[in-house]
N, C-alpha and C positions, 0 to 999 in steps of 0.2 A: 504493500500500500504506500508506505512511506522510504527514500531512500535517499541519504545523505552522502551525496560522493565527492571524497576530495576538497570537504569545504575552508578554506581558507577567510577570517572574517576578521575585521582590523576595528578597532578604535583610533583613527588616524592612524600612528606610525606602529600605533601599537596591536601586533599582530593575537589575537584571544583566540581562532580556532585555527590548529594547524594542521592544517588536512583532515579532518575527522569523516570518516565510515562510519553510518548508524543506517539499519533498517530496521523496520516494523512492518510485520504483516498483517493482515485483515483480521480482525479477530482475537489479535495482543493485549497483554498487557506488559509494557518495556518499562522498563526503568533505569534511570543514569543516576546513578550517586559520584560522589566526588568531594574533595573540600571545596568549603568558601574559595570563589576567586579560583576553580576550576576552568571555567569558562560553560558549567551546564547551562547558568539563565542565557545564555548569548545564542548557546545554539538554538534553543526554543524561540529565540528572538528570531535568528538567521531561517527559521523554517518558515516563517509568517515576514519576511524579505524586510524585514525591521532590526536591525541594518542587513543588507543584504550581502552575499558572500562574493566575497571580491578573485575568488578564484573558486574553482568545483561547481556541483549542478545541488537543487532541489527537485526531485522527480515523487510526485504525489498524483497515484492513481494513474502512473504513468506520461505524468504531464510532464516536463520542464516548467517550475513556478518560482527560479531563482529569480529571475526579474521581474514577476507580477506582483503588482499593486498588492497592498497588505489588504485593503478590501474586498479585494476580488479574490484572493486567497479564502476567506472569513466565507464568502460565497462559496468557494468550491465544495467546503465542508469540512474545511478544519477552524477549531475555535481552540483559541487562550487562557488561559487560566491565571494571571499572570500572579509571580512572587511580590509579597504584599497587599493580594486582594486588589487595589484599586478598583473598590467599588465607587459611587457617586456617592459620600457623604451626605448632602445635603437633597437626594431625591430618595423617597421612600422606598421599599423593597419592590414594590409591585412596578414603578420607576423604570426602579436598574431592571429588570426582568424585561418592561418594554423596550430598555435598549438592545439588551441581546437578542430580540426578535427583529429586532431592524431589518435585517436582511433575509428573512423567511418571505412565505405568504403568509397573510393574514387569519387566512383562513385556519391554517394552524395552530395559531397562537392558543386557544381555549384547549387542547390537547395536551400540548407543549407545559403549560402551567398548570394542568395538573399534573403531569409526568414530575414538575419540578416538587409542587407542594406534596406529591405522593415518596418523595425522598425525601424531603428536604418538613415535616409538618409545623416544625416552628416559622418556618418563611410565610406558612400560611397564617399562622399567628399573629406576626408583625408584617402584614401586609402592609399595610397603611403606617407605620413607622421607617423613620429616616434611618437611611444606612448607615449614619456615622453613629449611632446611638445605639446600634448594635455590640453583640461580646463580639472579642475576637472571633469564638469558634461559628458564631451566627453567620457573621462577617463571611466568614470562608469558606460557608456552604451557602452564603448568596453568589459569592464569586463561581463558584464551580455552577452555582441554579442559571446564573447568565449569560454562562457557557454554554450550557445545555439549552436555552433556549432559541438556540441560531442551528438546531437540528444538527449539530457536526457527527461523522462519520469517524471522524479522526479529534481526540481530545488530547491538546499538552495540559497538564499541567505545573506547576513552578511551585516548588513546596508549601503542597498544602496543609503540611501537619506543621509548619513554623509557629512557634510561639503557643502552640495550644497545650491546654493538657491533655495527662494520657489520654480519660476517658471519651475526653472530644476527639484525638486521633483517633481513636479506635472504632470510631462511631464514624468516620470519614475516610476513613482505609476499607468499612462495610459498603460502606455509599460505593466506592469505587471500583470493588468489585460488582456489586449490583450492575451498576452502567454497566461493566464489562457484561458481565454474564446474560442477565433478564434484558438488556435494551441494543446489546450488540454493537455497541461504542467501542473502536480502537482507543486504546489509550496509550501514551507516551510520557513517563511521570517522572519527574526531577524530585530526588528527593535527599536531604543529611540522612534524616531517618532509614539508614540503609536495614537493621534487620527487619523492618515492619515494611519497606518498598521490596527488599529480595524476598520474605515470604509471600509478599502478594501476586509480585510477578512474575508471567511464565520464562521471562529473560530479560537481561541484565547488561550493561555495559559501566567500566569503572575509567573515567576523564581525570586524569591526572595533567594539570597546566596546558590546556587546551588541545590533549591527545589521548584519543582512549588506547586505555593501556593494556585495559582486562574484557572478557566479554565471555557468557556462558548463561545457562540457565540460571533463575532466579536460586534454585539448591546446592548448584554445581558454586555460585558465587560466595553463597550462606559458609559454606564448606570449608572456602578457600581457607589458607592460613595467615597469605599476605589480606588479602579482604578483612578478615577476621581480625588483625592485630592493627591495622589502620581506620579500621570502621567500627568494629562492634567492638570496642575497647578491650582491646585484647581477645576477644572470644567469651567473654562473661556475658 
């Protein structure tokens, strides 16, 4: 479905993806861990051509989409999730919800919001409440609710267990398998949280300073020893 070759992507002089290989297939759930200042939020960026990859291809659904408009991307059927939520603070949840439909028909929109508030039942709560007045973990199952309502085919998301507690992880690592499972959403998930992203997902890649370095199943990675002493603190 998704296929990242040879991506090369700069901050001015400063080069963040150096050649990076990532695929995902139809049907995945992928996950890239890595440290802080890896370069994972970049390539999630470089897939959606914000900033776009100054060398290598994006092939999504067999298209070439390294040069297409980041909205017309959002059209094709892949949506964002981005690190830190960026929801609309000041527009209520039902708001932000009608912005992620922007690009749908309309016609769908009453499906779509239930699909959301049938994950998500506290969004249906705080319908009519402003998004900055939200908890964090509220906050980051409206971001993932407004993703989902632009019908994507393909979901990044950019750490969505950041800053939450366990219980709220664990409640949104469900969520995510759910889309996976019951709704048929490719997923491609950035995450620290690497033992809760490698149990979840069916494969893995590990980005070390803007180069992956590791790559295997989501168990095969669990396993590793280098993984395990870099990631999951020492293996405890």
């Amino acid at each position: 479905m998704l296929s990242v070759q040879k991506a090369h992507t700069f901050y001015g002089s400063i080069e963040a993806l150096k050649g990076v290989d990532v695929e995902v297939a139809q049907g995945e759930i992928v996950t890239l861990i890595g440290a802080n200042g890896a370069g994972k939020s970049t390539l999630l960026m470089t897939i959606c051509a914000n900033p776009q990859a100054r060398q290598g291809r994006v092939v999504f659904e067999g298209e070439d989409i390294t040069r297409t408009p980041t909205f017309e991307i959002s059209r094709k059927g892949i949506a964002h999730s981005p690190e830190g939520r960026r929801i609309f603070p000041r527009m209520t949840v039902m708001e932000n919800l009608q912005m992620g439909a922007i690009t749908t028909d309309e016609k769908n929109f009453d499906d779509d919001l239930k699909r959301v508030f049938d994950l998500f039942p506290r969004m249906k709560e705080r319908q009519g409440q402003r998004g900055g007045t939200l908890s964090g973990g509220e906050q980051q199952m409206l971001a993932i609710g407004r993703a989902l309502m632009s019908r994507p085919r393909l979901l990044l998301l950019d750490e969505p267990s950041l800053g939450l507690a366990p219980l709220v992880v664990k409640q949104i690592f469900e969520v995510i398998r759910e889309i996976n499972e019951q709704q048929g959403v490719t997923v491609f998930l950035v995450e620290q949280n690497a033992y809760h992203a490698l149990k979840l997902a069916h494969r893995g890649y590990v980005m070390v300073t803007g180069n992956i370095r590791m790559s295997g199943t989501g168990e095969e990675l669990l396993a590793n020893s280098e993984v395990r002493a870099a990631y999951l603190e020492g293996g405890h």
